[in-house]
C-alpha atoms as an extended CHARMM CRD file, in Angstrom:
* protein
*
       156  EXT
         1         1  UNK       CA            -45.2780000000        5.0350000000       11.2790000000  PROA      1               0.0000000000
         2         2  UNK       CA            -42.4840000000        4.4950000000        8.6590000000  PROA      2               0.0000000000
         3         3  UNK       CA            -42.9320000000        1.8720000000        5.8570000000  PROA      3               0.0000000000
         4         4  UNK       CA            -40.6330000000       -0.5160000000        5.7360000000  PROA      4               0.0000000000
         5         5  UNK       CA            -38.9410000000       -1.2360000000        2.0200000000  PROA      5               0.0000000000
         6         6  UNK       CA            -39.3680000000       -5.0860000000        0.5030000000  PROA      6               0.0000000000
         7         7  UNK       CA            -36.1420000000       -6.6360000000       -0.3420000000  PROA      7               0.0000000000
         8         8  UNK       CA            -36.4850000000       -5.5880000000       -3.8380000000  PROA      8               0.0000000000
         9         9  UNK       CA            -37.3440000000       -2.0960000000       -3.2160000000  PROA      9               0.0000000000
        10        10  UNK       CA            -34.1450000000       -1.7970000000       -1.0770000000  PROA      10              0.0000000000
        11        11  UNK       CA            -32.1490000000       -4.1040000000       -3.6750000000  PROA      11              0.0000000000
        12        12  UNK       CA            -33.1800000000       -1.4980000000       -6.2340000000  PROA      12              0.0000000000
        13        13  UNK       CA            -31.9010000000        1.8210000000       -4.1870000000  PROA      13              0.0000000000
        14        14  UNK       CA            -28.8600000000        0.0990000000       -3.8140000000  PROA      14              0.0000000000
        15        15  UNK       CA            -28.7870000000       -0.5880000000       -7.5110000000  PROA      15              0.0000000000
        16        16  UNK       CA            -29.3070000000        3.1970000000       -8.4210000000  PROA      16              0.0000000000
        17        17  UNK       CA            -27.2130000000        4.6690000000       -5.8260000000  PROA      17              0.0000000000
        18        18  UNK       CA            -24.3260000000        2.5020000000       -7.2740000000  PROA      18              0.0000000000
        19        19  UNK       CA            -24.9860000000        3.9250000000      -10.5440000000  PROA      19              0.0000000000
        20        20  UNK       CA            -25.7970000000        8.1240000000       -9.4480000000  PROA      20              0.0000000000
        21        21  UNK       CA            -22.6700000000        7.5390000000       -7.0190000000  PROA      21              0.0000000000
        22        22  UNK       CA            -20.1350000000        5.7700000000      -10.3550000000  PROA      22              0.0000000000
        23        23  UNK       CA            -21.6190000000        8.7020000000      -12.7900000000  PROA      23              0.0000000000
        24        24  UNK       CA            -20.7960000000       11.7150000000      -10.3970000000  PROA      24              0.0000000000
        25        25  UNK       CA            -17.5070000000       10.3300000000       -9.6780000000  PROA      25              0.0000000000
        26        26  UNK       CA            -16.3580000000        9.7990000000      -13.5330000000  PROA      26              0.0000000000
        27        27  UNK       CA            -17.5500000000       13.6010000000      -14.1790000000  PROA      27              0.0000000000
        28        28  UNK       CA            -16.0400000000       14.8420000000      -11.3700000000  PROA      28              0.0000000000
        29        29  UNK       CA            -12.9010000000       13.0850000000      -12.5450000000  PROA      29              0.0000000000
        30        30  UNK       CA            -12.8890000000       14.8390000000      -15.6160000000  PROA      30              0.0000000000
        31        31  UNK       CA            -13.1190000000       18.5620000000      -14.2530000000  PROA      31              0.0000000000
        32        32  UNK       CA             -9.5620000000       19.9900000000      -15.0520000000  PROA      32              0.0000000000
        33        33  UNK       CA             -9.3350000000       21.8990000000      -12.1600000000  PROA      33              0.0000000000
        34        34  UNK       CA            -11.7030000000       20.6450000000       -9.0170000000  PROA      34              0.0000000000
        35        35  UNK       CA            -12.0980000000       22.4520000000       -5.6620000000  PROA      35              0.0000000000
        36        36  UNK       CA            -11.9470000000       20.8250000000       -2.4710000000  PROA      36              0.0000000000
        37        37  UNK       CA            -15.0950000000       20.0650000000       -2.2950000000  PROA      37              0.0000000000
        38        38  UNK       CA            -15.2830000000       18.6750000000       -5.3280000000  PROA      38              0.0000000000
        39        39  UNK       CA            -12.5550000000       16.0400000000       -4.8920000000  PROA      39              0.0000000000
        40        40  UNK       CA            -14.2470000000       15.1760000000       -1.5860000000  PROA      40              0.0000000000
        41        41  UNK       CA            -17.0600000000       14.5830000000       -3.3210000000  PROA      41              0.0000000000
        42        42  UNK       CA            -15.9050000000       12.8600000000       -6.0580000000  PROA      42              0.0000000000
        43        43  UNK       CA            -13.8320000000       10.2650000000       -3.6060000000  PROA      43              0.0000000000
        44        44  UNK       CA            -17.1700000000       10.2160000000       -1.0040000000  PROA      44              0.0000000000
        45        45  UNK       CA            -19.2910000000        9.2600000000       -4.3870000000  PROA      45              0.0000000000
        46        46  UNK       CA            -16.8970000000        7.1480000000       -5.3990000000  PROA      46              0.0000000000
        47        47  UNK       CA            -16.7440000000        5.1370000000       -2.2350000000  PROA      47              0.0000000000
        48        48  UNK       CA            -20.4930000000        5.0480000000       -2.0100000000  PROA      48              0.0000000000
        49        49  UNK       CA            -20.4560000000        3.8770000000       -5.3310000000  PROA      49              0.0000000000
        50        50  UNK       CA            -18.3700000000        0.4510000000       -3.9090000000  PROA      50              0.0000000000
        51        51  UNK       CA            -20.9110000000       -0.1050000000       -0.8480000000  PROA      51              0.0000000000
        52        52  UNK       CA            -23.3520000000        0.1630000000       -2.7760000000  PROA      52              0.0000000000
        53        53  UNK       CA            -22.2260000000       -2.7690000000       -5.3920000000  PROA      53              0.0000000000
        54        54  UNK       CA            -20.8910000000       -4.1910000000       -2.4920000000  PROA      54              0.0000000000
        55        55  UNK       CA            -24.7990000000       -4.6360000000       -1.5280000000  PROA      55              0.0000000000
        56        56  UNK       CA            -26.2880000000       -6.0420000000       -4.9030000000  PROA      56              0.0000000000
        57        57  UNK       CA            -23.6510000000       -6.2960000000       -7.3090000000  PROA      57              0.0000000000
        58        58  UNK       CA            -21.8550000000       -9.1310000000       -8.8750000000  PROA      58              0.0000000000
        59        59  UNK       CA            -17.9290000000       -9.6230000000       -9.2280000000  PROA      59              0.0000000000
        60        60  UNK       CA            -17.3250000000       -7.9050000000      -12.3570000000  PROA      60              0.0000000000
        61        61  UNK       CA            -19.6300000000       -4.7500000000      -10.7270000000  PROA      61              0.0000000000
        62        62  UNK       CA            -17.3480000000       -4.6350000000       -7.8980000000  PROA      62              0.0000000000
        63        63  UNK       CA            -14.3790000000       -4.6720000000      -10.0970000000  PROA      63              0.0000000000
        64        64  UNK       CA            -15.3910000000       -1.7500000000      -11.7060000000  PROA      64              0.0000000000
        65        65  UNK       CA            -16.1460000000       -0.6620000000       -8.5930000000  PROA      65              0.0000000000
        66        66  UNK       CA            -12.3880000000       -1.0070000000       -7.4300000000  PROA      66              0.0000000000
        67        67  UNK       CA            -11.3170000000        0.7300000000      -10.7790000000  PROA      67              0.0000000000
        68        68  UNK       CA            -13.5640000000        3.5620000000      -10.2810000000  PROA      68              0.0000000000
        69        69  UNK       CA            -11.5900000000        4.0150000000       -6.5940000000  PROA      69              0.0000000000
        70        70  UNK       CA             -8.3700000000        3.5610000000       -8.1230000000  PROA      70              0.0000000000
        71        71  UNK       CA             -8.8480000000        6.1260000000      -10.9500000000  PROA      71              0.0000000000
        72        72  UNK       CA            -10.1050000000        8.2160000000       -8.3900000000  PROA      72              0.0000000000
        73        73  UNK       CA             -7.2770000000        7.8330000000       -5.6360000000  PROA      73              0.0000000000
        74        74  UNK       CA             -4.5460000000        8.2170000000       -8.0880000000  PROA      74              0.0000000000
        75        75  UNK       CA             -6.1860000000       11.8390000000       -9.3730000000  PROA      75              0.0000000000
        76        76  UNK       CA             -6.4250000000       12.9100000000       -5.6540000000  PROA      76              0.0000000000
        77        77  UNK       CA             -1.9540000000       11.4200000000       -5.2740000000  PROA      77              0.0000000000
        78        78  UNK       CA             -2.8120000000        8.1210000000       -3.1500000000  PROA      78              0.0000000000
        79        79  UNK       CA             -0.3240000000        6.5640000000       -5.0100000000  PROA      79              0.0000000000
        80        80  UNK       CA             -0.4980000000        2.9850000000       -3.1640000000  PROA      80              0.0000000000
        81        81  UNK       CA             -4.7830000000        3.4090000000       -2.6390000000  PROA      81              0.0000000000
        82        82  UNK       CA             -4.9350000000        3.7330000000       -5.9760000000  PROA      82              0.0000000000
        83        83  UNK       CA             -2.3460000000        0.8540000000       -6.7470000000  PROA      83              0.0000000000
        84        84  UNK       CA             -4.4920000000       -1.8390000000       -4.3920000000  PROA      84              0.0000000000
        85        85  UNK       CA             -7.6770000000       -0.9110000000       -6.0810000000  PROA      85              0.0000000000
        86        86  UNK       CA             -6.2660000000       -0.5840000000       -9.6030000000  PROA      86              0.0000000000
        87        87  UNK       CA             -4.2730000000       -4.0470000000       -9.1670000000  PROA      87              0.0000000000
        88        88  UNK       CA             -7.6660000000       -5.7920000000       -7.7750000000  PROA      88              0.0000000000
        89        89  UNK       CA             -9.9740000000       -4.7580000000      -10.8090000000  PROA      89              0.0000000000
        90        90  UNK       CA             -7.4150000000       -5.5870000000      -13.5730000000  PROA      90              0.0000000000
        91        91  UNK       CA             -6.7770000000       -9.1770000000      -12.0150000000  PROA      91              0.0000000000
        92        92  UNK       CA            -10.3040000000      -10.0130000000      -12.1160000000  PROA      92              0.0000000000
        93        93  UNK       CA            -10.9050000000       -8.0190000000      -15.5970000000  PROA      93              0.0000000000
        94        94  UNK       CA             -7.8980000000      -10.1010000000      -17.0210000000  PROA      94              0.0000000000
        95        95  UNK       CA             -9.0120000000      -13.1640000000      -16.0200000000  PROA      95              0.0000000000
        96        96  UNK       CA            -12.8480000000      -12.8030000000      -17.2110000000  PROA      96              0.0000000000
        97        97  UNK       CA            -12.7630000000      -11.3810000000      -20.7580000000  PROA      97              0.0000000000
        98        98  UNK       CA            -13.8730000000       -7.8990000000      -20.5060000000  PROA      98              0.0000000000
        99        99  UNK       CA            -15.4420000000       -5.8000000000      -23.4160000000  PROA      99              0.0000000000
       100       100  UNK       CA            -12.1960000000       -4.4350000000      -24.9630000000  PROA      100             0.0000000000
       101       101  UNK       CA            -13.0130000000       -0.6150000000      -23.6350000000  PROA      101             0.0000000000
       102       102  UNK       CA            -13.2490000000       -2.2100000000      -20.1070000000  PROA      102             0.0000000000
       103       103  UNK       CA             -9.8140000000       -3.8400000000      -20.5990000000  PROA      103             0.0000000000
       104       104  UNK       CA             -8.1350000000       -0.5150000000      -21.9380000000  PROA      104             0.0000000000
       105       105  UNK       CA             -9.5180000000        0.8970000000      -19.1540000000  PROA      105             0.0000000000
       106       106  UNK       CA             -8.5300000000       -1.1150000000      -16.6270000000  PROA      106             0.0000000000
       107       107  UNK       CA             -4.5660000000       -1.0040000000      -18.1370000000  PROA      107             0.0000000000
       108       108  UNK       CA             -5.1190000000        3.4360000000      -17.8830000000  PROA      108             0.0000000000
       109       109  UNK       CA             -6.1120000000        3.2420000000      -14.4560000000  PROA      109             0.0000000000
       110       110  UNK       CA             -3.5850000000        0.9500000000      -13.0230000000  PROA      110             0.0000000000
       111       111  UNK       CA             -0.9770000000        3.3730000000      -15.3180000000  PROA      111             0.0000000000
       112       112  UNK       CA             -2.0540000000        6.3130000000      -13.5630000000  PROA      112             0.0000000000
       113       113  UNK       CA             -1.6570000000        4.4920000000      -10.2730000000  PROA      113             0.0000000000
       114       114  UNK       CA              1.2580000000        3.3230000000      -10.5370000000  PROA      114             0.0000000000
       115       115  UNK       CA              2.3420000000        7.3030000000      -11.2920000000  PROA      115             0.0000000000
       116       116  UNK       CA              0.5080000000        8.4150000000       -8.4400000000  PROA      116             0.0000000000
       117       117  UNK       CA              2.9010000000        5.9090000000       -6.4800000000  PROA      117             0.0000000000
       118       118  UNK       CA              6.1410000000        6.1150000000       -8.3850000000  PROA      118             0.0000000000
       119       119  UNK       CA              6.2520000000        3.2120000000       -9.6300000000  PROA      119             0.0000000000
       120       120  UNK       CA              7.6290000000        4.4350000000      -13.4040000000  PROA      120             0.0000000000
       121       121  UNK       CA              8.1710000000        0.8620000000      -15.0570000000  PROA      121             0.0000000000
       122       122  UNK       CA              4.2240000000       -0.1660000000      -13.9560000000  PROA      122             0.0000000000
       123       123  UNK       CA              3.1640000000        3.3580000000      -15.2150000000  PROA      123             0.0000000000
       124       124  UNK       CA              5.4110000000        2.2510000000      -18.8470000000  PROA      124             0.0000000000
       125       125  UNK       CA              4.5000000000       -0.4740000000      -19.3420000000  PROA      125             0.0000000000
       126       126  UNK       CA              0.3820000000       -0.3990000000      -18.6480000000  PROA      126             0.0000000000
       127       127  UNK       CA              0.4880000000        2.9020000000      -20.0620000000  PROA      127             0.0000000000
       128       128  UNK       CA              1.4290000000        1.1820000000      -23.5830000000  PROA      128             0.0000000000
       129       129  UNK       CA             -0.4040000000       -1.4680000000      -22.7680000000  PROA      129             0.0000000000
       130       130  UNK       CA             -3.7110000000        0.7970000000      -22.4470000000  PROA      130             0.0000000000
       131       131  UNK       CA             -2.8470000000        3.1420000000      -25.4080000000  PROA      131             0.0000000000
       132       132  UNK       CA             -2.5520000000       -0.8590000000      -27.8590000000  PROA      132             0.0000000000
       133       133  UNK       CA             -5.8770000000       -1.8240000000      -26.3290000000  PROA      133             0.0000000000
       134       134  UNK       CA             -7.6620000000        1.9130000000      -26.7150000000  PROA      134             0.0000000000
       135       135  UNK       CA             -6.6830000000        2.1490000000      -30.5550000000  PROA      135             0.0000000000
       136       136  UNK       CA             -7.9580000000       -1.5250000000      -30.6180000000  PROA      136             0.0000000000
       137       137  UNK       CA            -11.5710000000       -0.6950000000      -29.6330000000  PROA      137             0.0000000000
       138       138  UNK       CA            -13.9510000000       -1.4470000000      -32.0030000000  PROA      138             0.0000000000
       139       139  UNK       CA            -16.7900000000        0.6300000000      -31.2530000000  PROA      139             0.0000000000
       140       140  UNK       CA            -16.2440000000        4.5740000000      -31.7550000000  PROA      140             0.0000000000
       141       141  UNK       CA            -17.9760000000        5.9970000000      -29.4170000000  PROA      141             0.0000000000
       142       142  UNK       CA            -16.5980000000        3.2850000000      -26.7730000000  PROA      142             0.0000000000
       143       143  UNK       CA            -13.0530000000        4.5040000000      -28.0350000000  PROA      143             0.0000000000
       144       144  UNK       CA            -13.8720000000        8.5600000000      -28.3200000000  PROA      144             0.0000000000
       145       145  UNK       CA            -15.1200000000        7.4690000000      -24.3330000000  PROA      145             0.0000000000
       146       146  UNK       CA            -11.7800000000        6.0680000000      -23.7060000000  PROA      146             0.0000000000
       147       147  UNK       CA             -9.6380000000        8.7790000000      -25.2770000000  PROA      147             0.0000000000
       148       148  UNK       CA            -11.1980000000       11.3730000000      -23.3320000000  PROA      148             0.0000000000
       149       149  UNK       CA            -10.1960000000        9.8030000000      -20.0100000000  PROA      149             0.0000000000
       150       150  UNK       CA             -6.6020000000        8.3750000000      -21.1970000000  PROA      150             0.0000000000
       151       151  UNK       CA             -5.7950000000       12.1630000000      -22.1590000000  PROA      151             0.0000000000
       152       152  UNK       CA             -6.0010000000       12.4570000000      -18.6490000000  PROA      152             0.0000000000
       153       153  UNK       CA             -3.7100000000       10.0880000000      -17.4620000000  PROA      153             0.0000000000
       154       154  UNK       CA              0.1520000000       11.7370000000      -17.3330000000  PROA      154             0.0000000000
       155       155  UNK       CA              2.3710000000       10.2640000000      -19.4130000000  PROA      155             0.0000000000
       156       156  UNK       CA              5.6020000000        8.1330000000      -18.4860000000  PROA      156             0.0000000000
């Protein structure tokens, strides 16, 4: 006979898988040249990633959440995916005072986005806007973090 989970054991799996799901994502995202497979995965982990928050998390983790899926659509060419998510995350990051990595990174993502969906002036002018608010991190490994993922993003 199965044992049932308490409400904090299954509050807790939802946590972690959130977390696993947003780390295999990210370093998927960074392969520079992913199979099939891997892009499936990365956009399945990704997705996870958002139910899972979607379970236990607070705004600002769903936020991220929406970031993660519009960094992700954008590198896989779903230029107006990407755009929805990317738009979402940076409204609410905007308005709530993010760390300044979180803000750079929010700017990069909707940049890529918006290249993934032609839209050239968005991709301008957050791509500037992400670049001001990179070199503007204070902590250095929160900025070397940054860097490695804005070298990513295509240029306008």
């Amino acid at each position: 006979m199965p044992t049932e989970l308490s409400p904090e054991e299954i509050a807790r799996s939802h946590r972690w898988h959130a977390i696993e799901c947003n780390n295999i994502a990210w370093r998927l995202s960074e392969l520079p040249d992913r199979t099939p497979p891997q892009d499936a995965d990365m956009l399945n982990a990704a997705h996870a990633s958002a139910f899972h928050w979607g379970k236990v998390g607070t705004e600002l983790n769903f936020a991220r959440a929406k970031m993660l899926l519009g960094h992700i659509h954008a590198a896989l060419g779903h230029g107006q995916l990407a755009l929805d998510y990317a738009h979402g995350s940076c409204r609410y990051l905007v308005d709530h005072d993010p760390p300044d990595w979180e803000l750079a990174f929010a700017h990069a993502v909707l940049a890529h986005a918006a290249f993934a969906a032609g839209e050239t002036g968005l991709q301008r002018e957050n791509y500037a806007r992400a670049e001001e608010l990179g070199e503007a991190i204070a902590d250095p490994e929160d900025k070397d973090i940054f860097f490695k993922t804005f070298k990513l993003i295509p240029k306008p």
